[in-house]
N, CA and C atoms as an extended XYZ file, in Angstrom:
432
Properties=species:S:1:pos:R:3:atomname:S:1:resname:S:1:resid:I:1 pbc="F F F"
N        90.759      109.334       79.880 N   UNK     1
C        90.900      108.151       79.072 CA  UNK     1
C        90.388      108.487       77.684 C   UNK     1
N        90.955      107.795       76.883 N   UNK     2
C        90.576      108.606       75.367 CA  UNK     2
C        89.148      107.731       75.098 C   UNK     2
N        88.868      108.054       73.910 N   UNK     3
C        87.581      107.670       73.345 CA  UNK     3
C        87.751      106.068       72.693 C   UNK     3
N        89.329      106.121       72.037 N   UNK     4
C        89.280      104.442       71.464 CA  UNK     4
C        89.484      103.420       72.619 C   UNK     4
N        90.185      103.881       73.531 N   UNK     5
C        90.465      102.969       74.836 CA  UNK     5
C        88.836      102.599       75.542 C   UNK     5
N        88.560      103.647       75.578 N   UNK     6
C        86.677      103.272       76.589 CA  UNK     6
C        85.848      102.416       75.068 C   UNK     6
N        86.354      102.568       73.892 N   UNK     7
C        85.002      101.537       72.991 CA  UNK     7
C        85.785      100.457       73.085 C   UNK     7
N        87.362      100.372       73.358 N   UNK     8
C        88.065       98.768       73.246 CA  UNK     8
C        87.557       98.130       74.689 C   UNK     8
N        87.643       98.913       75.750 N   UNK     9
C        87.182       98.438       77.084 CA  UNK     9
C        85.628       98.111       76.892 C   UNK     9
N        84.468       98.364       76.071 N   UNK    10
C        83.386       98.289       76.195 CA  UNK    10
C        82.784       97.125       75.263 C   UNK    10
N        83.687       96.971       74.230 N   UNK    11
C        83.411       95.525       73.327 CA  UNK    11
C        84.164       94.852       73.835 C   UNK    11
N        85.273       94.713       74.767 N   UNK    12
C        85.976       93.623       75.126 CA  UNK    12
C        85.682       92.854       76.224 C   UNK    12
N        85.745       91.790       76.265 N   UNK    13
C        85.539       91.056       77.939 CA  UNK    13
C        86.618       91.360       78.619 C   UNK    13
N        87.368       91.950       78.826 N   UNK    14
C        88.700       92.300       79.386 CA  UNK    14
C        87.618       93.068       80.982 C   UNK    14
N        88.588       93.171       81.900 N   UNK    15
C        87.974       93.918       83.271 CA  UNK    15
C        88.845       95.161       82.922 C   UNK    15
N        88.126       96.469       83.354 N   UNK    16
C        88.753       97.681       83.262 CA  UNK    16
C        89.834       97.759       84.331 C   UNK    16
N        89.666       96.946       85.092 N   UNK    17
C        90.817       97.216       86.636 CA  UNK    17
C        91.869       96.156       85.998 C   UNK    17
N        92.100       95.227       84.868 N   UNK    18
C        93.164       94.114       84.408 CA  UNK    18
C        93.529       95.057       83.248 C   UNK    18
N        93.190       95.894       82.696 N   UNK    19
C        93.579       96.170       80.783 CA  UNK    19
C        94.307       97.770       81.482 C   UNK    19
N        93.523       98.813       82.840 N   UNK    20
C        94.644       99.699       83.229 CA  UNK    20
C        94.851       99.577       84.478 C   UNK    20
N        95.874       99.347       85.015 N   UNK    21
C        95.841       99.126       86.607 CA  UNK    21
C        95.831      101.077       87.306 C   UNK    21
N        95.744      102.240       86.096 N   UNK    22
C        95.759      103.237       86.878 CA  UNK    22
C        94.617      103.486       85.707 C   UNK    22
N        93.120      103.241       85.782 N   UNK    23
C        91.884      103.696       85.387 CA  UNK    23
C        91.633      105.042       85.440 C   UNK    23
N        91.383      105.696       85.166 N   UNK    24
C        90.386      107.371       85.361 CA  UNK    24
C        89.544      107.811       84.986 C   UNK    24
N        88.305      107.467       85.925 N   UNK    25
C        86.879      108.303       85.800 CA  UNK    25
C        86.507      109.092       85.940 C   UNK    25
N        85.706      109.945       86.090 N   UNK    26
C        85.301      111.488       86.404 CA  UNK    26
C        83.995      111.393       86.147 C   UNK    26
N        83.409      112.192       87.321 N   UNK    27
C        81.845      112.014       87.431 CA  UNK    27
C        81.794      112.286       89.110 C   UNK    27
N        80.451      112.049       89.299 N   UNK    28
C        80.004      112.910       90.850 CA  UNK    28
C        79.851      111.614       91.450 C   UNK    28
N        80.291      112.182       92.944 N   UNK    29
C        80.081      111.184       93.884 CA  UNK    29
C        79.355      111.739       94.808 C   UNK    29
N        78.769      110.464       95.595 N   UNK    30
C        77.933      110.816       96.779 CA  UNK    30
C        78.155      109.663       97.896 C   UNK    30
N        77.514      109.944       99.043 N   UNK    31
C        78.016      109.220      100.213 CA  UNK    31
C        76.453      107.915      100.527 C   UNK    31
N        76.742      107.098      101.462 N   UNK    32
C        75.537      106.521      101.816 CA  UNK    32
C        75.192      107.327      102.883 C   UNK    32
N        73.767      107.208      103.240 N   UNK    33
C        72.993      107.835      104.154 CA  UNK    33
C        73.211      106.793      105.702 C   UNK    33
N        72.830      107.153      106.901 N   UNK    34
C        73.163      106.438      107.838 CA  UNK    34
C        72.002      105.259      107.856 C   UNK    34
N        70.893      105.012      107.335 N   UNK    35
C        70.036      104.397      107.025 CA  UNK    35
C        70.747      103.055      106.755 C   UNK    35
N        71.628      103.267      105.584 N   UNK    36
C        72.751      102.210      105.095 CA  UNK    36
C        73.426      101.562      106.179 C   UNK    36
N        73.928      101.903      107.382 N   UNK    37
C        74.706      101.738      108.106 CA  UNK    37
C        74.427      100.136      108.916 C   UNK    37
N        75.124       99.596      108.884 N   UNK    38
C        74.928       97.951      108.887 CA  UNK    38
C        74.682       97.153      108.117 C   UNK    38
N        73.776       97.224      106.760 N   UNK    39
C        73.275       96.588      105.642 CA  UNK    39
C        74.478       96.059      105.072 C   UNK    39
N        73.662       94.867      104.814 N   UNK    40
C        75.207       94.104      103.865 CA  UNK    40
C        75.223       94.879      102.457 C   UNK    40
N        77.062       94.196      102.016 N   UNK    41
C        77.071       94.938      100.803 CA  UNK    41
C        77.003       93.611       99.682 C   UNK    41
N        77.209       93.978       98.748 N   UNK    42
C        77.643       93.071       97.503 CA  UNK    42
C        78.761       92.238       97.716 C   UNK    42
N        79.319       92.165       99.205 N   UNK    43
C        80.696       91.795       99.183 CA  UNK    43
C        80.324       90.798       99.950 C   UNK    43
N        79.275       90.817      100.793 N   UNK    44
C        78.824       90.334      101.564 CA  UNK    44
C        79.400       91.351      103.029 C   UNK    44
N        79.855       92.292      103.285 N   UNK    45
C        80.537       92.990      104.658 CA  UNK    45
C        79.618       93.568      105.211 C   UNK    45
N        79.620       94.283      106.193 N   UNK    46
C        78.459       95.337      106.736 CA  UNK    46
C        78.882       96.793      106.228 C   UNK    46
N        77.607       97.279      105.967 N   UNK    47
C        78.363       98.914      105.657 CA  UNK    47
C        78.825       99.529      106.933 C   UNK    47
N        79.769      100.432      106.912 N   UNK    48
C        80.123      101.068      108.484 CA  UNK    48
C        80.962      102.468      108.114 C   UNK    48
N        79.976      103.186      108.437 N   UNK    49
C        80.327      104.484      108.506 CA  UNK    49
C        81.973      104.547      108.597 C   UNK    49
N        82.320      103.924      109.345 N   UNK    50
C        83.837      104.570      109.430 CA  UNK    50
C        84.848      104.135      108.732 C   UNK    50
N        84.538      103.056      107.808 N   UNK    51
C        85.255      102.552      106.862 CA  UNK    51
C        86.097      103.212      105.466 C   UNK    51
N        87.106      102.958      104.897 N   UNK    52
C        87.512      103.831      104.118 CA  UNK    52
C        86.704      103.217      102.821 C   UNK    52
N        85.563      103.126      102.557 N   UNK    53
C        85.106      101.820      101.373 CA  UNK    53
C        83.795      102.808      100.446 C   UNK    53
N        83.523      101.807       99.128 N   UNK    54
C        82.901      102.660       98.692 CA  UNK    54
C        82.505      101.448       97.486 C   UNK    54
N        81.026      102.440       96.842 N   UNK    55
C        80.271      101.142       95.912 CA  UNK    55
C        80.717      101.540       94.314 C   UNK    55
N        80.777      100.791       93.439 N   UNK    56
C        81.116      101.154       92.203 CA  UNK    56
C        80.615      100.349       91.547 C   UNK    56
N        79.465      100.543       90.218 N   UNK    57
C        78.687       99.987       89.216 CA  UNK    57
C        79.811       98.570       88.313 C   UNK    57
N        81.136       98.971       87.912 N   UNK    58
C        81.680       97.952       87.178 CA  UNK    58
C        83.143       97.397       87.551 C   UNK    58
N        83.590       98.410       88.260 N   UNK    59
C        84.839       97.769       89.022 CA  UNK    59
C        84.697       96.800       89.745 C   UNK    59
N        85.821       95.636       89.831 N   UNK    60
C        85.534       94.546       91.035 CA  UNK    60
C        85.755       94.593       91.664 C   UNK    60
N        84.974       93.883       92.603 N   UNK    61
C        85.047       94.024       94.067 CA  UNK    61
C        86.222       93.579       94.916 C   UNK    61
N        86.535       94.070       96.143 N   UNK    62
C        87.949       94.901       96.151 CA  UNK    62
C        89.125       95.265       95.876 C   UNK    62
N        88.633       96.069       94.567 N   UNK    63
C        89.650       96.974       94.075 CA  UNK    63
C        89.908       98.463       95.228 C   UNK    63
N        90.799       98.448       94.580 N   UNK    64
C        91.561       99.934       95.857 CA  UNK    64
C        91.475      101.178       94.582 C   UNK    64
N        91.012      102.335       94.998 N   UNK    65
C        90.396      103.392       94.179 CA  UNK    65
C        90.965      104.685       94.681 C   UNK    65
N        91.692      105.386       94.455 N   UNK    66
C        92.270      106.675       94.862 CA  UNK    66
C        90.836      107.760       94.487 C   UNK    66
N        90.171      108.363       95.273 N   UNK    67
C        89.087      109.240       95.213 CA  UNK    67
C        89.674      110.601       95.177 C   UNK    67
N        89.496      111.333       94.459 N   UNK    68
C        90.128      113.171       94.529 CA  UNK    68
C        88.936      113.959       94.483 C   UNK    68
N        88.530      114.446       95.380 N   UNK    69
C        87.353      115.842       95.388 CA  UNK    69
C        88.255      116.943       94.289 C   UNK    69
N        87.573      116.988       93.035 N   UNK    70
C        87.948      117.925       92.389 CA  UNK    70
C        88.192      119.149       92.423 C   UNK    70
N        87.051      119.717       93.337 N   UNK    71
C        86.608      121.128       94.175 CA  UNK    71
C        88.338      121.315       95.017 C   UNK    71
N        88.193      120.481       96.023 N   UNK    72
C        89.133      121.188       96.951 CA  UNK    72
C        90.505      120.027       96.911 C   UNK    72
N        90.729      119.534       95.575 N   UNK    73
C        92.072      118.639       95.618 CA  UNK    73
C        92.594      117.548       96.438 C   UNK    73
N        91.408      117.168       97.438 N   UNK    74
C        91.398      116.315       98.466 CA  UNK    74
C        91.237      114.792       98.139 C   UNK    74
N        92.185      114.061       98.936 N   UNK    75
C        92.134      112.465       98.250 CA  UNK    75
C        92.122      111.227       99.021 C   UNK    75
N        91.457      110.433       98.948 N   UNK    76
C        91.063      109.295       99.805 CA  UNK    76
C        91.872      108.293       98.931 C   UNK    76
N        91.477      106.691       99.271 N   UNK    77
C        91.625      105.309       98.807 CA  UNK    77
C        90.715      105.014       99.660 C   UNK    77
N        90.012      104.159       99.103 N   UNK    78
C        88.769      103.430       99.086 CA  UNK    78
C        88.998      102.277       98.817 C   UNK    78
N        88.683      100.826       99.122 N   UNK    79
C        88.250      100.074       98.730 CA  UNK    79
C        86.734       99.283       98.245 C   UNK    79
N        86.930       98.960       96.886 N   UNK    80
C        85.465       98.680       96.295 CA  UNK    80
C        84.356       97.361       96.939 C   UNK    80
N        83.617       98.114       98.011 N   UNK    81
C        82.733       96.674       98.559 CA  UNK    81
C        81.473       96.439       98.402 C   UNK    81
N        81.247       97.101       96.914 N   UNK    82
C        79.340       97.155       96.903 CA  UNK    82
C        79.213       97.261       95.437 C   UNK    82
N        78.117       97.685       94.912 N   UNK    83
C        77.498       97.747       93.523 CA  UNK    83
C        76.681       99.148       94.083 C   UNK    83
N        76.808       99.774       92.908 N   UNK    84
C        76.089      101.016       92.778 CA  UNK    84
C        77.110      102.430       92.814 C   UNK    84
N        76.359      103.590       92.484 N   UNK    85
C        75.186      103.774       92.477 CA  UNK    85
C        74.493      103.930       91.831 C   UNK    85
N        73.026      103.825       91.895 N   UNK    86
C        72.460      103.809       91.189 CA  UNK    86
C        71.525      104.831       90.662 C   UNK    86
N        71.928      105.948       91.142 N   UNK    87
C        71.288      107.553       91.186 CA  UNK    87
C        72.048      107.847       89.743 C   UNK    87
N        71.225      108.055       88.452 N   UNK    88
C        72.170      108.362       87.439 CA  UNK    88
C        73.320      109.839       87.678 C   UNK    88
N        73.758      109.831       86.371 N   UNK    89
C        75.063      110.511       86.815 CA  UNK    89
C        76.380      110.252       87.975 C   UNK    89
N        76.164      109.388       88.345 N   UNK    90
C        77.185      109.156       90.175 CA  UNK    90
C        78.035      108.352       89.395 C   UNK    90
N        78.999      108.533       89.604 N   UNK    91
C        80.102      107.206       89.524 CA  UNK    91
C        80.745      106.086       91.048 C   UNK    91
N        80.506      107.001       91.888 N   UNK    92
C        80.766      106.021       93.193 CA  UNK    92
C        79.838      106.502       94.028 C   UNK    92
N        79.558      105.698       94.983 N   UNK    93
C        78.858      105.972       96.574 CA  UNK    93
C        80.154      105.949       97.500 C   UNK    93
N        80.096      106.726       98.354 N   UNK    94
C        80.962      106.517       99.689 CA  UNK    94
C        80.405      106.019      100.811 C   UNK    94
N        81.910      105.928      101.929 N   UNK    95
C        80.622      105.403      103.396 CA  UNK    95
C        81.474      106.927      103.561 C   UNK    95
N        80.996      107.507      105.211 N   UNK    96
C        80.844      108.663      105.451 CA  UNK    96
C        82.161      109.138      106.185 C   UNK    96
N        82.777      108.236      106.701 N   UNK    97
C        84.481      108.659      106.865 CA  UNK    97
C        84.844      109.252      105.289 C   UNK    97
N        85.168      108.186      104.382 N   UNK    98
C        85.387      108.799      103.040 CA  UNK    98
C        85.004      110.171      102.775 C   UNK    98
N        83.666      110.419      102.866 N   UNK    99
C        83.160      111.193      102.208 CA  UNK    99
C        83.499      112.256      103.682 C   UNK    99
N        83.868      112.479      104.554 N   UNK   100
C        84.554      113.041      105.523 CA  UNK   100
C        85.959      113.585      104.821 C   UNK   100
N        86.401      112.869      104.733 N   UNK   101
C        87.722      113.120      104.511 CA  UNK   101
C        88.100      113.551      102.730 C   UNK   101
N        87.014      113.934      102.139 N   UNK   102
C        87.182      114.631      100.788 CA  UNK   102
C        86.361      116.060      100.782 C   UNK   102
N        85.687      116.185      102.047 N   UNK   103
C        85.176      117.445      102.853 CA  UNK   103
C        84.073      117.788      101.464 C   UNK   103
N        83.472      116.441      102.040 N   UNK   104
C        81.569      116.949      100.923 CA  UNK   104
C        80.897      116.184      101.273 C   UNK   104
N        80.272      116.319      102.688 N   UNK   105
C        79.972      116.494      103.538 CA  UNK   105
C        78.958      116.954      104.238 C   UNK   105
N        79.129      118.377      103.548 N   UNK   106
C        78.359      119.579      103.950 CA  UNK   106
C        77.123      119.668      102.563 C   UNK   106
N        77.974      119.237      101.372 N   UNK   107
C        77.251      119.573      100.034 CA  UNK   107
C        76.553      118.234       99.926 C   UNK   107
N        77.321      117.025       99.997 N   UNK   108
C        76.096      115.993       99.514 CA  UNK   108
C        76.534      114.893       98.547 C   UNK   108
N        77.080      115.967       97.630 N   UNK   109
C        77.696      115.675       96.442 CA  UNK   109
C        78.849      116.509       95.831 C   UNK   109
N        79.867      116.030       95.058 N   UNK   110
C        80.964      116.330       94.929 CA  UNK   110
C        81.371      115.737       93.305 C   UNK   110
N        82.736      116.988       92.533 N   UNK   111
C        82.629      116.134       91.603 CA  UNK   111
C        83.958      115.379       91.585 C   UNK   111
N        84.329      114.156       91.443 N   UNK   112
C        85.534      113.542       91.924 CA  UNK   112
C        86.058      113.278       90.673 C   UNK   112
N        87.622      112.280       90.568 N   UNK   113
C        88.200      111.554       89.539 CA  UNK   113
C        88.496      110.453       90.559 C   UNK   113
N        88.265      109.383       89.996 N   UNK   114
C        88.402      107.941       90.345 CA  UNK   114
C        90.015      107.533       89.802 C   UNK   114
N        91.262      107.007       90.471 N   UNK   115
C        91.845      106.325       89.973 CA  UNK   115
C        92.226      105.172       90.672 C   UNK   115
N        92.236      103.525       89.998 N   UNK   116
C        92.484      102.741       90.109 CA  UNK   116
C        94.069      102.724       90.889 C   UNK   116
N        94.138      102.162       92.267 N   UNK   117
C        95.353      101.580       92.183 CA  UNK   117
C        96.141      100.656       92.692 C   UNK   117
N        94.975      100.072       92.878 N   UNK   118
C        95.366       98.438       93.035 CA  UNK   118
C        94.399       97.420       93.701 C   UNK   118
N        94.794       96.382       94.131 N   UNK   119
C        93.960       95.221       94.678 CA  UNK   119
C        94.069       95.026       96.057 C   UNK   119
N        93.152       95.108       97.233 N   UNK   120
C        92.612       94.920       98.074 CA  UNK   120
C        93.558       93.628       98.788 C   UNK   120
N        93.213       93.431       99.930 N   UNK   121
C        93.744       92.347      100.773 CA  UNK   121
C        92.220       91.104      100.912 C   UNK   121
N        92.479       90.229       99.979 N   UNK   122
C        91.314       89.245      100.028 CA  UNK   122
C        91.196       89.188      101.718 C   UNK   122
N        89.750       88.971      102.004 N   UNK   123
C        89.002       88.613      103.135 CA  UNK   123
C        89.080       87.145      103.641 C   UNK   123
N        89.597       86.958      104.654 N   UNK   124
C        90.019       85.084      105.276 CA  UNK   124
C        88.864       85.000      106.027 C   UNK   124
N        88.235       83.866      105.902 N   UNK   125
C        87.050       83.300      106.644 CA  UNK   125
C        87.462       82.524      108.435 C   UNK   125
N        89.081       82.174      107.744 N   UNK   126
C        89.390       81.658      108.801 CA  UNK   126
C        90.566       82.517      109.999 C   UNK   126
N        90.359       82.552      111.252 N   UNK   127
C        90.086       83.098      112.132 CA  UNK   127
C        91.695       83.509      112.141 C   UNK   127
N        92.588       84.903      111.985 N   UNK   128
C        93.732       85.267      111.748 CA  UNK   128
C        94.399       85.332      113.554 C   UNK   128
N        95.302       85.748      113.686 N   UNK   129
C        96.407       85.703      115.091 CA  UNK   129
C        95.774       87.010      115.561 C   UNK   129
N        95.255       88.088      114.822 N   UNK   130
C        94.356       89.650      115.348 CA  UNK   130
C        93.075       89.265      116.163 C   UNK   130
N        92.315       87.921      115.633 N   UNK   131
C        91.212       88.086      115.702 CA  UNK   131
C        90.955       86.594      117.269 C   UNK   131
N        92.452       86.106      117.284 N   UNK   132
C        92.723       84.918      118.227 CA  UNK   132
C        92.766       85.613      119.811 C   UNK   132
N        92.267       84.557      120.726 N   UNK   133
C        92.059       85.489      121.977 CA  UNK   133
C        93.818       85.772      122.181 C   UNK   133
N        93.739       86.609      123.179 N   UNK   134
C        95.053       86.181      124.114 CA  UNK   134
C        95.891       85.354      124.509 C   UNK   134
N        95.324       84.400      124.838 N   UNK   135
C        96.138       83.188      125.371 CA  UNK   135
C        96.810       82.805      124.411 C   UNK   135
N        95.919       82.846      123.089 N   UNK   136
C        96.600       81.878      122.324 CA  UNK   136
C        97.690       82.644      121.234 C   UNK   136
N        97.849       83.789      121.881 N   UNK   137
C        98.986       84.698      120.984 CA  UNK   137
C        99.939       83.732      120.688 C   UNK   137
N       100.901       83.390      122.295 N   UNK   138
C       102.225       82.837      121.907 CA  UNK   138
C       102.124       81.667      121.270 C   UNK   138
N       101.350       81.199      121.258 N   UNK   139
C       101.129       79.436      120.466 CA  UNK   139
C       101.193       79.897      119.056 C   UNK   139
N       101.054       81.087      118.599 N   UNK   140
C       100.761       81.666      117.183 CA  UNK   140
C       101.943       82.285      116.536 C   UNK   140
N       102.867       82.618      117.225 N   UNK   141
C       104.245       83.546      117.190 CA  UNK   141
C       105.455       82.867      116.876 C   UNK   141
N       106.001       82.916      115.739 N   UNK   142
C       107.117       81.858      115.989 CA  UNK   142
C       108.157       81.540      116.711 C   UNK   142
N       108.543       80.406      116.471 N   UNK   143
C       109.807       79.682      117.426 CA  UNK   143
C       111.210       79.944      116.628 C   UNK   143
N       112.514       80.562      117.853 N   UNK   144
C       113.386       80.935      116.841 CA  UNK   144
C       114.202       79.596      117.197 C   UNK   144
């Protein structure tokens, strides 16, 4: 991203995920520790290791984030469900599938590019046809 685009994004009230819908950061990432594992996030969700999700200081919350391990060209999507991190230098936290599947892992830390690419499936409070017992499938299914 050039230099006049990041000072127009930084004096403007504009959201960086509304002004480019394909953003690009660069900077190191790191994973949460299993310690994390259950703690709510900023989203209010539980953290869970096996999730494809991940925390980010100014993006909103769930935005969808294409992750690339720079090292070995490897690439996730993430969705954004937390704040942080807060370890300077980091640009994202991962949960540990993610950070599985960009194979850093072993190191800890990794140096990635972030790109934006798109918006998340808002979260329903109210109870979907997945989450309905059995019985009540066919009552849920339409009538032709």
């Amino acid at each position: 991203m050039s230099l006049i685009m990041s000072i127009m994004l930084f004096f403007s009230n504009i959201n960086p995920a509304e002004a480019l819908p394909s953003l690009i950061q660069k900077g190191k990432a790191s994973f949460y520790s299993k310690k994390f594992n259950g703690r709510k996030t900023a989203y209010g969700e539980r953290v869970s290791a096996e999730a494809l999700e991940g925390a980010h200081r100014h993006l909103p919350l769930n935005t969808l984030v294409e992750v690339t391990n720079l090292d070995n060209q490897c690439s996730v999507i993430v969705r954004i469900n937390d704040r942080g991190p807060f370890s300077k230098g980091r640009v994202i936290d991962l949960t540990h599938a993610a950070a599985h599947a960009l194979g850093m892992v072993s190191k800890g830390i990794a140096n990635v590019s972030l790109r934006v690419v798109g918006k998340g499936q808002a979260i329903s409070l109210i109870p979907s046809a997945f989450t309905s017992p059995i019985a009540f499938q066919s009552m849920l299914e339409p009538v032709l």
